[in-house]
Backbone bond lengths (Angstrom), bond angles and torsions (degrees), N, CA, C in turn:
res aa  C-N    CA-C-N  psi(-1)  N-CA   C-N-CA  omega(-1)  CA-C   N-CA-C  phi
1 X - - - 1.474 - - 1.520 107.94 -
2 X 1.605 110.44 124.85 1.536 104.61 -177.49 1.500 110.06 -105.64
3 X 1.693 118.24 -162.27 1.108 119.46 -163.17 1.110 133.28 108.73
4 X 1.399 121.75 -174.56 1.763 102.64 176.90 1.459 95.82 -99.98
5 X 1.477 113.86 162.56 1.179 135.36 -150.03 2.154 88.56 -96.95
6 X 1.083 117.41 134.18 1.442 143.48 172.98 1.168 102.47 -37.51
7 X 1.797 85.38 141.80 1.926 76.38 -163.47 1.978 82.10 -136.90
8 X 1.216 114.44 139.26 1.863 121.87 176.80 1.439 100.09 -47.81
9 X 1.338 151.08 131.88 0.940 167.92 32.57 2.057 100.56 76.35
10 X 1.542 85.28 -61.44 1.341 104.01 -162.21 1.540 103.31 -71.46
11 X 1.050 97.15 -46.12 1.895 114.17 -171.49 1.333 126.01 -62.94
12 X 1.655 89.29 -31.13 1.564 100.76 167.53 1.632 117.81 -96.59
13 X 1.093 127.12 -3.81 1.403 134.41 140.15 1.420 131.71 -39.20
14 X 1.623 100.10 -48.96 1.698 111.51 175.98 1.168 126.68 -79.63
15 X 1.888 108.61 -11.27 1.487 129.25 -171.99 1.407 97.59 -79.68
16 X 1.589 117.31 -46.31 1.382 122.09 -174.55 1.972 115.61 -39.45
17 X 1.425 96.00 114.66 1.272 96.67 155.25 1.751 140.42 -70.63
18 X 1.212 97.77 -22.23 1.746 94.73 -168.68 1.444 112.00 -116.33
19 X 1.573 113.23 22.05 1.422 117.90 170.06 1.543 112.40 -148.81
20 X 1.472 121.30 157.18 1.455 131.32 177.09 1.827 97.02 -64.68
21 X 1.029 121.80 140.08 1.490 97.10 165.46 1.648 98.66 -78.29
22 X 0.673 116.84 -156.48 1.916 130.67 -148.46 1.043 109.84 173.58
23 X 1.837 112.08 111.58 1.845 125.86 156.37 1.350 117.61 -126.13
24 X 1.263 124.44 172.62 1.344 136.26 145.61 1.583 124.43 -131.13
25 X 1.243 104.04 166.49 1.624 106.31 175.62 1.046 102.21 -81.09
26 X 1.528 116.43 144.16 1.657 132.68 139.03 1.189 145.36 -61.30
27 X 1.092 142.63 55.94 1.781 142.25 -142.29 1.438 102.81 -95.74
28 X 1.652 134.83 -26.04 1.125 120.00 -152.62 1.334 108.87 -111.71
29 X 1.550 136.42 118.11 1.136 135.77 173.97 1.576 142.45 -43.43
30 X 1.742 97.45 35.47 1.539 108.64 -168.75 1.447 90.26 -111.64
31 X 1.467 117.18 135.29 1.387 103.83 148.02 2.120 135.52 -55.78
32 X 1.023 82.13 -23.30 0.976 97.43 -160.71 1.728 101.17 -70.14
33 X 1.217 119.17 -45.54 1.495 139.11 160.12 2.286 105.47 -17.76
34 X 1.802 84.93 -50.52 1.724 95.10 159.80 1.145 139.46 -43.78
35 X 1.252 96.88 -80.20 1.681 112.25 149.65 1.413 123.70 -19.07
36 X 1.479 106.37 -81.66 1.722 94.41 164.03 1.247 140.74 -27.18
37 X 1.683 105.69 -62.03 1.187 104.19 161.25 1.694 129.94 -43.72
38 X 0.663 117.31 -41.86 1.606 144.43 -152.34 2.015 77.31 -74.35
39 X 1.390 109.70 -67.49 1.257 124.29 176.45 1.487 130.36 -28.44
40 X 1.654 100.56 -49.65 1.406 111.27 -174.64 1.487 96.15 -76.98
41 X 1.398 132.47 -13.67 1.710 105.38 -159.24 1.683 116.57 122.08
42 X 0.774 103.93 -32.51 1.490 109.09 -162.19 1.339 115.51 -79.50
43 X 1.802 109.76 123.91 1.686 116.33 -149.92 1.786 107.58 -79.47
44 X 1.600 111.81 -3.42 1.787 92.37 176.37 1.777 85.36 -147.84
45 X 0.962 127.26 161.64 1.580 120.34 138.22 1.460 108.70 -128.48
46 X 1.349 123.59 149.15 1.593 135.71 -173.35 1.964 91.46 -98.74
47 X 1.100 93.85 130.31 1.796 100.97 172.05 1.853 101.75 -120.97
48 X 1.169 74.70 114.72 1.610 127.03 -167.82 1.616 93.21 -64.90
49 X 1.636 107.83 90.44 1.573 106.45 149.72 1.713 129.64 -117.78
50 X 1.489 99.57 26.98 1.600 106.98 153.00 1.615 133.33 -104.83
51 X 1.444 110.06 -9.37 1.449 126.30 -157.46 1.767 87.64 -139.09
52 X 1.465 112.33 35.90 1.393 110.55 162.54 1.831 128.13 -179.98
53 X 0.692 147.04 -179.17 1.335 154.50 -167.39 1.771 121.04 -104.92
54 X 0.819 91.37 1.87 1.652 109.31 179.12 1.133 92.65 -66.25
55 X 2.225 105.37 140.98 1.284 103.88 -172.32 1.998 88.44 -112.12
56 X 1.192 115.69 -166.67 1.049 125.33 -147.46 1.521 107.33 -71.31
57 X 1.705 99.50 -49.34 1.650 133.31 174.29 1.820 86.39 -26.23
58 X 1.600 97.25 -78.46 1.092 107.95 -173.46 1.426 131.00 -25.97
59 X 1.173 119.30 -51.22 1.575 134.40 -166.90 1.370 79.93 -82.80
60 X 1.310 148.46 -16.47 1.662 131.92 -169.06 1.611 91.94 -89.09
61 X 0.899 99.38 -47.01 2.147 92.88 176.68 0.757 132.93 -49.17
62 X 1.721 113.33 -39.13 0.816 132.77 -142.67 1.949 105.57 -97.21
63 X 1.574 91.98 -33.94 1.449 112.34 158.61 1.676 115.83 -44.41
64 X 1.202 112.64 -59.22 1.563 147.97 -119.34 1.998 67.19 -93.04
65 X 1.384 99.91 -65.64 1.778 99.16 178.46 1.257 130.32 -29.59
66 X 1.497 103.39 -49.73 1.696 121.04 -165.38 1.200 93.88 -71.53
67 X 1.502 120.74 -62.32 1.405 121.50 -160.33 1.644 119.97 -49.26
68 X 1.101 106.40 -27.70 1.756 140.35 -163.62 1.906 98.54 -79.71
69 X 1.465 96.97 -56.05 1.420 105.40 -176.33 1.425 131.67 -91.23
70 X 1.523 104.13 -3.87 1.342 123.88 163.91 1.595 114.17 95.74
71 X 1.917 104.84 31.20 1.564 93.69 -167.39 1.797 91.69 -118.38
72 X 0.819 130.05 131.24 1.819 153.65 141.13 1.618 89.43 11.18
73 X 1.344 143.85 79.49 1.570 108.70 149.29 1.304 133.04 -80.56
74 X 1.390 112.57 145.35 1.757 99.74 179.65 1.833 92.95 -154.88
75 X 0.862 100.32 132.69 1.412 116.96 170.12 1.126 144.00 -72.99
76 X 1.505 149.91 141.05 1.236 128.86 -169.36 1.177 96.89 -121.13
77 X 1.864 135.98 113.69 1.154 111.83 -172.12 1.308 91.68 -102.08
78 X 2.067 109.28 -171.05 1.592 96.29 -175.42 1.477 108.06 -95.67
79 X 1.434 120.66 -13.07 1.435 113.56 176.17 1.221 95.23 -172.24
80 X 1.748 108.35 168.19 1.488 110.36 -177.07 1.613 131.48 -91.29
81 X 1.410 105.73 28.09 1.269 126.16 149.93 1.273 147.12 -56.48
82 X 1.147 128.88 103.25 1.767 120.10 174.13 1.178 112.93 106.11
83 X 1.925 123.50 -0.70 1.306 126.91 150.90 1.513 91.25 99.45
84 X 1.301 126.43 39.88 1.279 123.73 179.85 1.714 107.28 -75.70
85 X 1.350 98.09 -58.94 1.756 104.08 175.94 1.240 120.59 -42.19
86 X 1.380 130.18 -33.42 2.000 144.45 162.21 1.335 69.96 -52.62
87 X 1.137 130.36 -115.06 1.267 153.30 -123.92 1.241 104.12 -21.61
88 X 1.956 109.48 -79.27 1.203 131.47 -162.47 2.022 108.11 -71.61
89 X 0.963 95.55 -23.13 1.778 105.42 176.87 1.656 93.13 -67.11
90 X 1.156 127.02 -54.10 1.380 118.02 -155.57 1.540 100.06 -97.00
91 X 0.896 118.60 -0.16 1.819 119.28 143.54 0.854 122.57 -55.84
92 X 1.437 130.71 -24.23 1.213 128.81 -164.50 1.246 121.05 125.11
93 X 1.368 133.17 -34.31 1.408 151.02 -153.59 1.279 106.34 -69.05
94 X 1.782 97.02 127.33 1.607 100.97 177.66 1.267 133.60 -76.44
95 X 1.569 107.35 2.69 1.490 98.67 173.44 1.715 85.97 177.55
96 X 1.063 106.31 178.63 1.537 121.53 -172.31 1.755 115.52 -131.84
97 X 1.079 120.75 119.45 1.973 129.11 171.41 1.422 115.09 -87.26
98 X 0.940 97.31 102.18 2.042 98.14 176.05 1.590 113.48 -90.21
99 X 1.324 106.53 117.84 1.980 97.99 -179.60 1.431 94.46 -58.34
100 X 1.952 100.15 168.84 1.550 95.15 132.77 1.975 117.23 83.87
101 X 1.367 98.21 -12.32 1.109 114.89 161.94 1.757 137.48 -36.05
102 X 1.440 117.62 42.64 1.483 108.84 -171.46 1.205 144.97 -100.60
103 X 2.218 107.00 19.76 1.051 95.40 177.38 2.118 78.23 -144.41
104 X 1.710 78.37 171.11 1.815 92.74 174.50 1.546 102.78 -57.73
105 X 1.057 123.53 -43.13 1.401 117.94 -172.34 1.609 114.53 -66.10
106 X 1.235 109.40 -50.09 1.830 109.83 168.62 1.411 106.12 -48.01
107 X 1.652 141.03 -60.60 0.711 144.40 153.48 1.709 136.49 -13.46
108 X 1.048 102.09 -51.61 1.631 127.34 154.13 1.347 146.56 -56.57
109 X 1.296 91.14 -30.35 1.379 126.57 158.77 1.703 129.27 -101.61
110 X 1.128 99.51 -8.50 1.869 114.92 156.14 1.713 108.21 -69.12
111 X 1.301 92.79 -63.57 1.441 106.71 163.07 0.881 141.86 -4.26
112 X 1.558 109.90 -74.84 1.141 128.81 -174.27 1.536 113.03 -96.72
113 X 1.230 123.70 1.92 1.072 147.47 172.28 1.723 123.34 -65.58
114 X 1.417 73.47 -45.79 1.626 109.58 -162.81 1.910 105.81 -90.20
115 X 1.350 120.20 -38.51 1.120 143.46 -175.93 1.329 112.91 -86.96
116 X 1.736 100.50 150.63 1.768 97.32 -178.77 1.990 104.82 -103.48
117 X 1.513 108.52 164.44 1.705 89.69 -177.62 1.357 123.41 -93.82
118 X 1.073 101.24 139.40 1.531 128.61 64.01 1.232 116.30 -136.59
119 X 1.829 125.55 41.18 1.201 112.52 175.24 1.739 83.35 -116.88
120 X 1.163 108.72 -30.03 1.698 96.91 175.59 1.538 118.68 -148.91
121 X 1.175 118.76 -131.17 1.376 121.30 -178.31 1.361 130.25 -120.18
122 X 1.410 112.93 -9.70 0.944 131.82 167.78 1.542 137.36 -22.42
123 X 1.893 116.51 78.26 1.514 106.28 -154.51 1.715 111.85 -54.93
124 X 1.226 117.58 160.68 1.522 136.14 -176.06 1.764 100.64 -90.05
125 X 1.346 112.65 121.51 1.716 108.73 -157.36 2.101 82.83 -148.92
126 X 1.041 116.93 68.04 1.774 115.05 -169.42 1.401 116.91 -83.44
127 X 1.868 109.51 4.58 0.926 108.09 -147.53 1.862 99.10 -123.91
128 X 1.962 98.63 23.18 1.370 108.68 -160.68 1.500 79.73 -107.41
129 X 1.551 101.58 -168.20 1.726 110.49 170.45 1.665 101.10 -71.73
130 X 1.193 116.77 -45.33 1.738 90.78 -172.14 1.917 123.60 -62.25
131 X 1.416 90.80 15.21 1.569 105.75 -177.12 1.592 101.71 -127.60
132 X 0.819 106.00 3.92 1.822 123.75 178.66 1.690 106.38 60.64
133 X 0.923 78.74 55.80 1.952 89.22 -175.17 1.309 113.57 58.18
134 X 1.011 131.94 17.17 1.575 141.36 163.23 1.585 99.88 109.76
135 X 1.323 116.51 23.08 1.710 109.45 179.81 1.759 100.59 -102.10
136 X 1.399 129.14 15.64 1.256 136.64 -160.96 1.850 91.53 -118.84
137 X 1.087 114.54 141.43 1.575 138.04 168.05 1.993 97.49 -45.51
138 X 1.391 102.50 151.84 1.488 100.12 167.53 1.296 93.30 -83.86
139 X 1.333 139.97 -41.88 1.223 126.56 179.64 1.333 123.70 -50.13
140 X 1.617 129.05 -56.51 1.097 112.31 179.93 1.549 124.03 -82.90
141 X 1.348 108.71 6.19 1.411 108.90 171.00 1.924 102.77 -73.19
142 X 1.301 104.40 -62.44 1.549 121.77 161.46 1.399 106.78 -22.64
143 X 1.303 137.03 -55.78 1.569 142.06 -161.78 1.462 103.20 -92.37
144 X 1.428 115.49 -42.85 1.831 107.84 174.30 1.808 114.66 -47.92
145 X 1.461 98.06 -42.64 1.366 110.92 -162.60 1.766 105.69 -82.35
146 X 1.288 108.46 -43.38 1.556 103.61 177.24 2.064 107.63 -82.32
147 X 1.448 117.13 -19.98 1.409 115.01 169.81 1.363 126.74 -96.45
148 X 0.909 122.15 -56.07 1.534 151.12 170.89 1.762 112.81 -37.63
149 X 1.378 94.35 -73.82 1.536 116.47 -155.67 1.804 109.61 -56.65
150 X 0.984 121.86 131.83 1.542 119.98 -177.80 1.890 110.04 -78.30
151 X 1.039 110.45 163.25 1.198 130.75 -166.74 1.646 96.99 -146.90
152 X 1.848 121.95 102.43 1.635 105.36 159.23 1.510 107.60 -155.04
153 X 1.608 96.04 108.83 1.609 113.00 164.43 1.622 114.40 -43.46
154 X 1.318 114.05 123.30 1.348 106.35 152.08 1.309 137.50 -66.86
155 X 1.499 125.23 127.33 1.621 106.37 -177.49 1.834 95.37 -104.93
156 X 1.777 83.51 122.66 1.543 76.76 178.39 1.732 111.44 -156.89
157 X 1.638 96.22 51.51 1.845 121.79 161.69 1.051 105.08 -158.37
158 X 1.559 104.47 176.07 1.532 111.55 176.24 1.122 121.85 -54.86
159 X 1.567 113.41 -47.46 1.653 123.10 -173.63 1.505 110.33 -47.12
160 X 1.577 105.54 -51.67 1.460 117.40 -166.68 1.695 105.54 -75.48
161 X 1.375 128.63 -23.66 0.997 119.81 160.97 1.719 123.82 -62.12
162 X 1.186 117.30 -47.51 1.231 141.92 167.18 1.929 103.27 -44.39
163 X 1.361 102.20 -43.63 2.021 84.26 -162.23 1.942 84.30 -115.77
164 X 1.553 114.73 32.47 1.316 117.76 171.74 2.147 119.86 -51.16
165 X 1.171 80.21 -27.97 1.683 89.72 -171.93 1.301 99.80 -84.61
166 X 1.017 141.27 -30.34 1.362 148.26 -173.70 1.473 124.85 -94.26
167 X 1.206 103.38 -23.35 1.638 126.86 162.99 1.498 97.38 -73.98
168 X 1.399 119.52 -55.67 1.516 123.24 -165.65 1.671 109.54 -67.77
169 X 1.080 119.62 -9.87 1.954 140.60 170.80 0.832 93.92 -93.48
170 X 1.462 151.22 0.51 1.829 103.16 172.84 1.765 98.47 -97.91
171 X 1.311 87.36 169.56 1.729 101.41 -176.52 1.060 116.12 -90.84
172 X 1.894 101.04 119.92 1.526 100.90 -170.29 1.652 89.29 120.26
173 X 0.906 144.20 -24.29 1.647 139.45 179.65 0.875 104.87 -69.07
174 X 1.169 138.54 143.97 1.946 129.36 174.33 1.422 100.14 -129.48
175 X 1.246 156.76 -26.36 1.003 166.38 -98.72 1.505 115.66 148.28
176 X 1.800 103.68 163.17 1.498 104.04 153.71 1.976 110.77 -161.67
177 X 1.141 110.42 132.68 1.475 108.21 -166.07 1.596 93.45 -103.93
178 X 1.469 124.28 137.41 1.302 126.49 149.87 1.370 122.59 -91.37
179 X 1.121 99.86 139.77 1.890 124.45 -170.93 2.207 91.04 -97.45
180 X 1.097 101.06 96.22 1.466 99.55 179.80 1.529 107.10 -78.88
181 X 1.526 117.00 -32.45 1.466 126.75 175.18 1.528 118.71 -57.68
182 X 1.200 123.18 -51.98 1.504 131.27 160.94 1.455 106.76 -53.91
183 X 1.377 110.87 -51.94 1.871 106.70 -156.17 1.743 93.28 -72.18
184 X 0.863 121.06 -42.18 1.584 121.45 -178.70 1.483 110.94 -79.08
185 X 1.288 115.65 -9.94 2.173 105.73 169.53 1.649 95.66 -94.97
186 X 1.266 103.11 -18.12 1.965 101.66 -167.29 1.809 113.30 -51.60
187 X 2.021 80.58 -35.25 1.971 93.08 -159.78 1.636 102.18 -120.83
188 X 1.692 110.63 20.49 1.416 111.73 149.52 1.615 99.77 83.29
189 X 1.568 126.04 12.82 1.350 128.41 170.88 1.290 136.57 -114.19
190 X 0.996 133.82 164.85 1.358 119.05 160.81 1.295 137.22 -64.22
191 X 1.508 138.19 148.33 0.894 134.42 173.83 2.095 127.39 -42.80
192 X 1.119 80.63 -38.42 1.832 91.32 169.17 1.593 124.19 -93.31
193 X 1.208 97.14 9.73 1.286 122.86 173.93 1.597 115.67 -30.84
194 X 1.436 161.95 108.91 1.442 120.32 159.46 1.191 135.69 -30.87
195 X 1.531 108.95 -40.72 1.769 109.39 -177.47 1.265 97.53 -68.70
196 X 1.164 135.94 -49.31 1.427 130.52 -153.72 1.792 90.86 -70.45
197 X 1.231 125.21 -49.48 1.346 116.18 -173.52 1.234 116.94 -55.36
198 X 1.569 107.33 -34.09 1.573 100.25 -175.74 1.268 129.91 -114.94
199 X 1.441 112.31 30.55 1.714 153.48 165.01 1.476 84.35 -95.10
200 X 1.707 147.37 -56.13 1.274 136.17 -147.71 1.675 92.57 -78.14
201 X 1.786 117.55 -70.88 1.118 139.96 -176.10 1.216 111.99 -26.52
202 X 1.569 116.00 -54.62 1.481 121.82 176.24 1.484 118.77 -72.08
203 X 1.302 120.67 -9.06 1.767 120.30 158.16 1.313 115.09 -85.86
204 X 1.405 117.85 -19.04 1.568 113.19 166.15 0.904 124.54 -87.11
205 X 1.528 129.22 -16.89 1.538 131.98 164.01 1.728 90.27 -82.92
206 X 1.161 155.82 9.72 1.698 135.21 -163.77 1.570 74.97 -133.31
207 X 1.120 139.00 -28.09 1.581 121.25 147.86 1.129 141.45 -42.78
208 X 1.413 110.11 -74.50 1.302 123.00 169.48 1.462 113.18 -53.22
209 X 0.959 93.46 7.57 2.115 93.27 -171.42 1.337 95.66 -97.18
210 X 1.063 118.16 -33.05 1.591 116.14 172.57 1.461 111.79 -122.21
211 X 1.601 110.09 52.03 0.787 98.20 140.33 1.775 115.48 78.10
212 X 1.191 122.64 -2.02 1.336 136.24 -167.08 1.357 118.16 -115.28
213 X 1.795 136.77 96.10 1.028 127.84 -178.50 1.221 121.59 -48.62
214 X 1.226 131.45 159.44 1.718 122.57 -179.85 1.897 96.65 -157.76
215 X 1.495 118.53 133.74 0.801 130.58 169.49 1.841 131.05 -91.87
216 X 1.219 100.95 -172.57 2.018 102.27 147.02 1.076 125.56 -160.91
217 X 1.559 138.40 -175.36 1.152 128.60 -177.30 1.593 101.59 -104.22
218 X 1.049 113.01 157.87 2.018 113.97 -170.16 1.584 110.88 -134.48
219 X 1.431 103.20 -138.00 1.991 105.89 167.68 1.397 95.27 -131.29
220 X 0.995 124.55 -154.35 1.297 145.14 -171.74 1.308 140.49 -119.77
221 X 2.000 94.65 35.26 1.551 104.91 -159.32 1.685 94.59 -136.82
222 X 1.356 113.59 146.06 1.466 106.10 -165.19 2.033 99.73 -66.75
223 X 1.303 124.98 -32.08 1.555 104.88 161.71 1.112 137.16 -62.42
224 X 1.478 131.49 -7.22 1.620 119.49 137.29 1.407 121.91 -70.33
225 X 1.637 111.78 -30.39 2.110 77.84 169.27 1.010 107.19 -94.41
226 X 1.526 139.58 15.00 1.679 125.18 152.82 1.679 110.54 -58.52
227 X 1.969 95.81 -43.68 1.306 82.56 -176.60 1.544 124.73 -82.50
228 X 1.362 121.52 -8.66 1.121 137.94 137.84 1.526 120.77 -26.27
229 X 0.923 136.94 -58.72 1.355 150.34 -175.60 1.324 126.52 -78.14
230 X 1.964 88.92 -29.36 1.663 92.73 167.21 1.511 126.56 -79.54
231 X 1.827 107.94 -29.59 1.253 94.92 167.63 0.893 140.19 -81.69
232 X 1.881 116.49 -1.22 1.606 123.87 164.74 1.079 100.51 132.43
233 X 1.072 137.43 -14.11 1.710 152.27 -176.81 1.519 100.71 -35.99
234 X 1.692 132.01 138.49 1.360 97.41 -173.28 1.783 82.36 -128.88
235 X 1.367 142.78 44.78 1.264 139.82 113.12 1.776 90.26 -155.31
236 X 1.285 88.53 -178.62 1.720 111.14 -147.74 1.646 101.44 -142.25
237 X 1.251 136.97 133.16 1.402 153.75 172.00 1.590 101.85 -89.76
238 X 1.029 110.22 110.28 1.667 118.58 170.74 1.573 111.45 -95.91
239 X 1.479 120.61 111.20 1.689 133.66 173.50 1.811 99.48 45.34
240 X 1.242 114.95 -159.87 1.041 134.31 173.75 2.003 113.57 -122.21
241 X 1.545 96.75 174.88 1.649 92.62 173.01 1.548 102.54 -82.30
242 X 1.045 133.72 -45.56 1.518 122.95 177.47 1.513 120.99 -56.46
243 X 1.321 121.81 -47.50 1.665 112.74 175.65 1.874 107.73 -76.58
244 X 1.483 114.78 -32.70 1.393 102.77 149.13 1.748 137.07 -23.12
245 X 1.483 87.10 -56.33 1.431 104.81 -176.72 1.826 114.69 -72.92
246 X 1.522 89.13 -42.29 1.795 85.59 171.73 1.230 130.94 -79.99
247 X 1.375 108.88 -12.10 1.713 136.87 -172.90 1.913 86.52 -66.33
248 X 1.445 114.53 -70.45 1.133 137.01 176.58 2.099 110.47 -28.49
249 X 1.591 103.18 -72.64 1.180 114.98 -177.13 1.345 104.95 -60.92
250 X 1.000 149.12 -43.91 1.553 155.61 -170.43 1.031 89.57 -72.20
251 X 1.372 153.65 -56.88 1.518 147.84 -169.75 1.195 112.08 -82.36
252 X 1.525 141.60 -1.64 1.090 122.24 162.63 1.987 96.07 -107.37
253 X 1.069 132.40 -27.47 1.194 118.82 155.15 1.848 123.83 -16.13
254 X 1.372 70.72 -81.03 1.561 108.81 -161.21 2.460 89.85 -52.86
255 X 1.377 100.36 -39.52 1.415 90.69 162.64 1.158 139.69 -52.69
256 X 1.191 94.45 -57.10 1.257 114.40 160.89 2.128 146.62 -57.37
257 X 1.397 83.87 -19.12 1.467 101.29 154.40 1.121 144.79 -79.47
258 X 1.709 96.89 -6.26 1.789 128.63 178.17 1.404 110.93 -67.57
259 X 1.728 112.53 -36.55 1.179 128.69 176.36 1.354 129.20 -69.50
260 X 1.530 139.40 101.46 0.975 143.05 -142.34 1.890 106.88 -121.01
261 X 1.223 129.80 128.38 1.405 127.88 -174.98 2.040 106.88 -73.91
């Protein structure tokens, strides 16, 4: 298979100078839910297989969509159990989100998860779509997956905020997203908390210290990625496709109730 050799979607999003990159989650088992996304603009979406019921099939379509329509897929699985990362990697998927992330060693083991050897364990499968059904080089299937492919721990407790810089050093991390909802129920506060702000603040400076972009998830209004942007965040997750969708229906309701016979 010729051509130029595959290039992250995602990676070149973060390179961009003159825009936030921009995602959302995937929760709803429609392909079509893809599409939309894909539709509105938005340079990655993460399809959500911890915070939903989606079966595997699914997340393969759902891949199969993005790639087609030109949007970033990457997955969030719920843990690295049961060979999910094979799975969803050789779908296609440009990179993989692990919740829950709070020590170098969890971290390390994403890694290597995620990676082929001798940086990890990652079985050799060339004969899936991320190998173009076997019409792709072993080499550049080999090079998408050890160059290409994203790697991003969630930081989402104190601890993991705390050993954030050190999580963001191991090899094989590409990224790191904070879970402000977890890190702020972990230590009994609110999200606007000071501590919680400055447990977040101090993983984005222990990022950038090495060098490691790190994002978060927000709403769907351009003053969360201002405020996004102010704390250093260097892309931002806007709502999901399901509260999208109800955000939507509730507002034309609610219009529509203005109208009186």
């Amino acid at each position: 298979m010729g051509g130029m050799p595959r290039r992250s979607l995602f990676r070149a999003a973060l390179r961009r100078a003159d825009a936030v990159p921009l995602g959302t989650w995937v929760k709803l088992p429609a392909v079509e839910s893809m599409e939309l996304v894909a539709l509105a603009g938005f340079d990655f979406a993460v399809i959500d297989l911890e915070h939903s019921a989606m079966s595997m099939e699914t997340v393969h379509r759902h891949i199969g969509v993005a790639l087609l329509t030109g949007v970033a897929p990457i997955v969030r699985v719920p843990s690295l159990d049961g060979g999910i990362v094979q799975r969803v990697l050789d779908a296609g998927a440009e990179g993989i989100m692990l919740p829950h992330v709070d020590t170098v060693a969890q971290a390390q083991a994403a890694a290597a998860a995620v990676r082929f050897a001798p940086r990890g364990t990652r079985g050799v499968g060339s004969t899936s779509r991320a190998g173009a059904w076997g019409a792709l080089s072993r080499e550049e299937y080999l090079r998408y997956g050890d160059e290409e492919v994203v790697l991003i721990p969630q930081i989402e407790s104190a601890e993991a905020a705390s050993a954030a810089a050190a999580i963001a050093a191991v090899d094989g991390v590409d990224a790191l997203l904070v879970g402000a909802a977890d890190l702020s129920t972990g230590i009994g506060r609110a999200e606007s908390d000071p501590e919680v702000q400055r447990l977040i603040a101090d993983a984005v400076a222990a990022s950038h210290a090495v060098g490691v972009p790190i994002g978060n998830a927000g709403g769907a209004t351009a003053s969360s990625v201002e405020a996004s942007v102010r704390v250093g965040f260097d892309f931002t997750m806007m709502s999901n496709d399901a509260s999208l969708l109800g955000a939507a229906a509730r507002a034309a309701v609610d219009a529509g109730r203005t109208v009186r016979r």
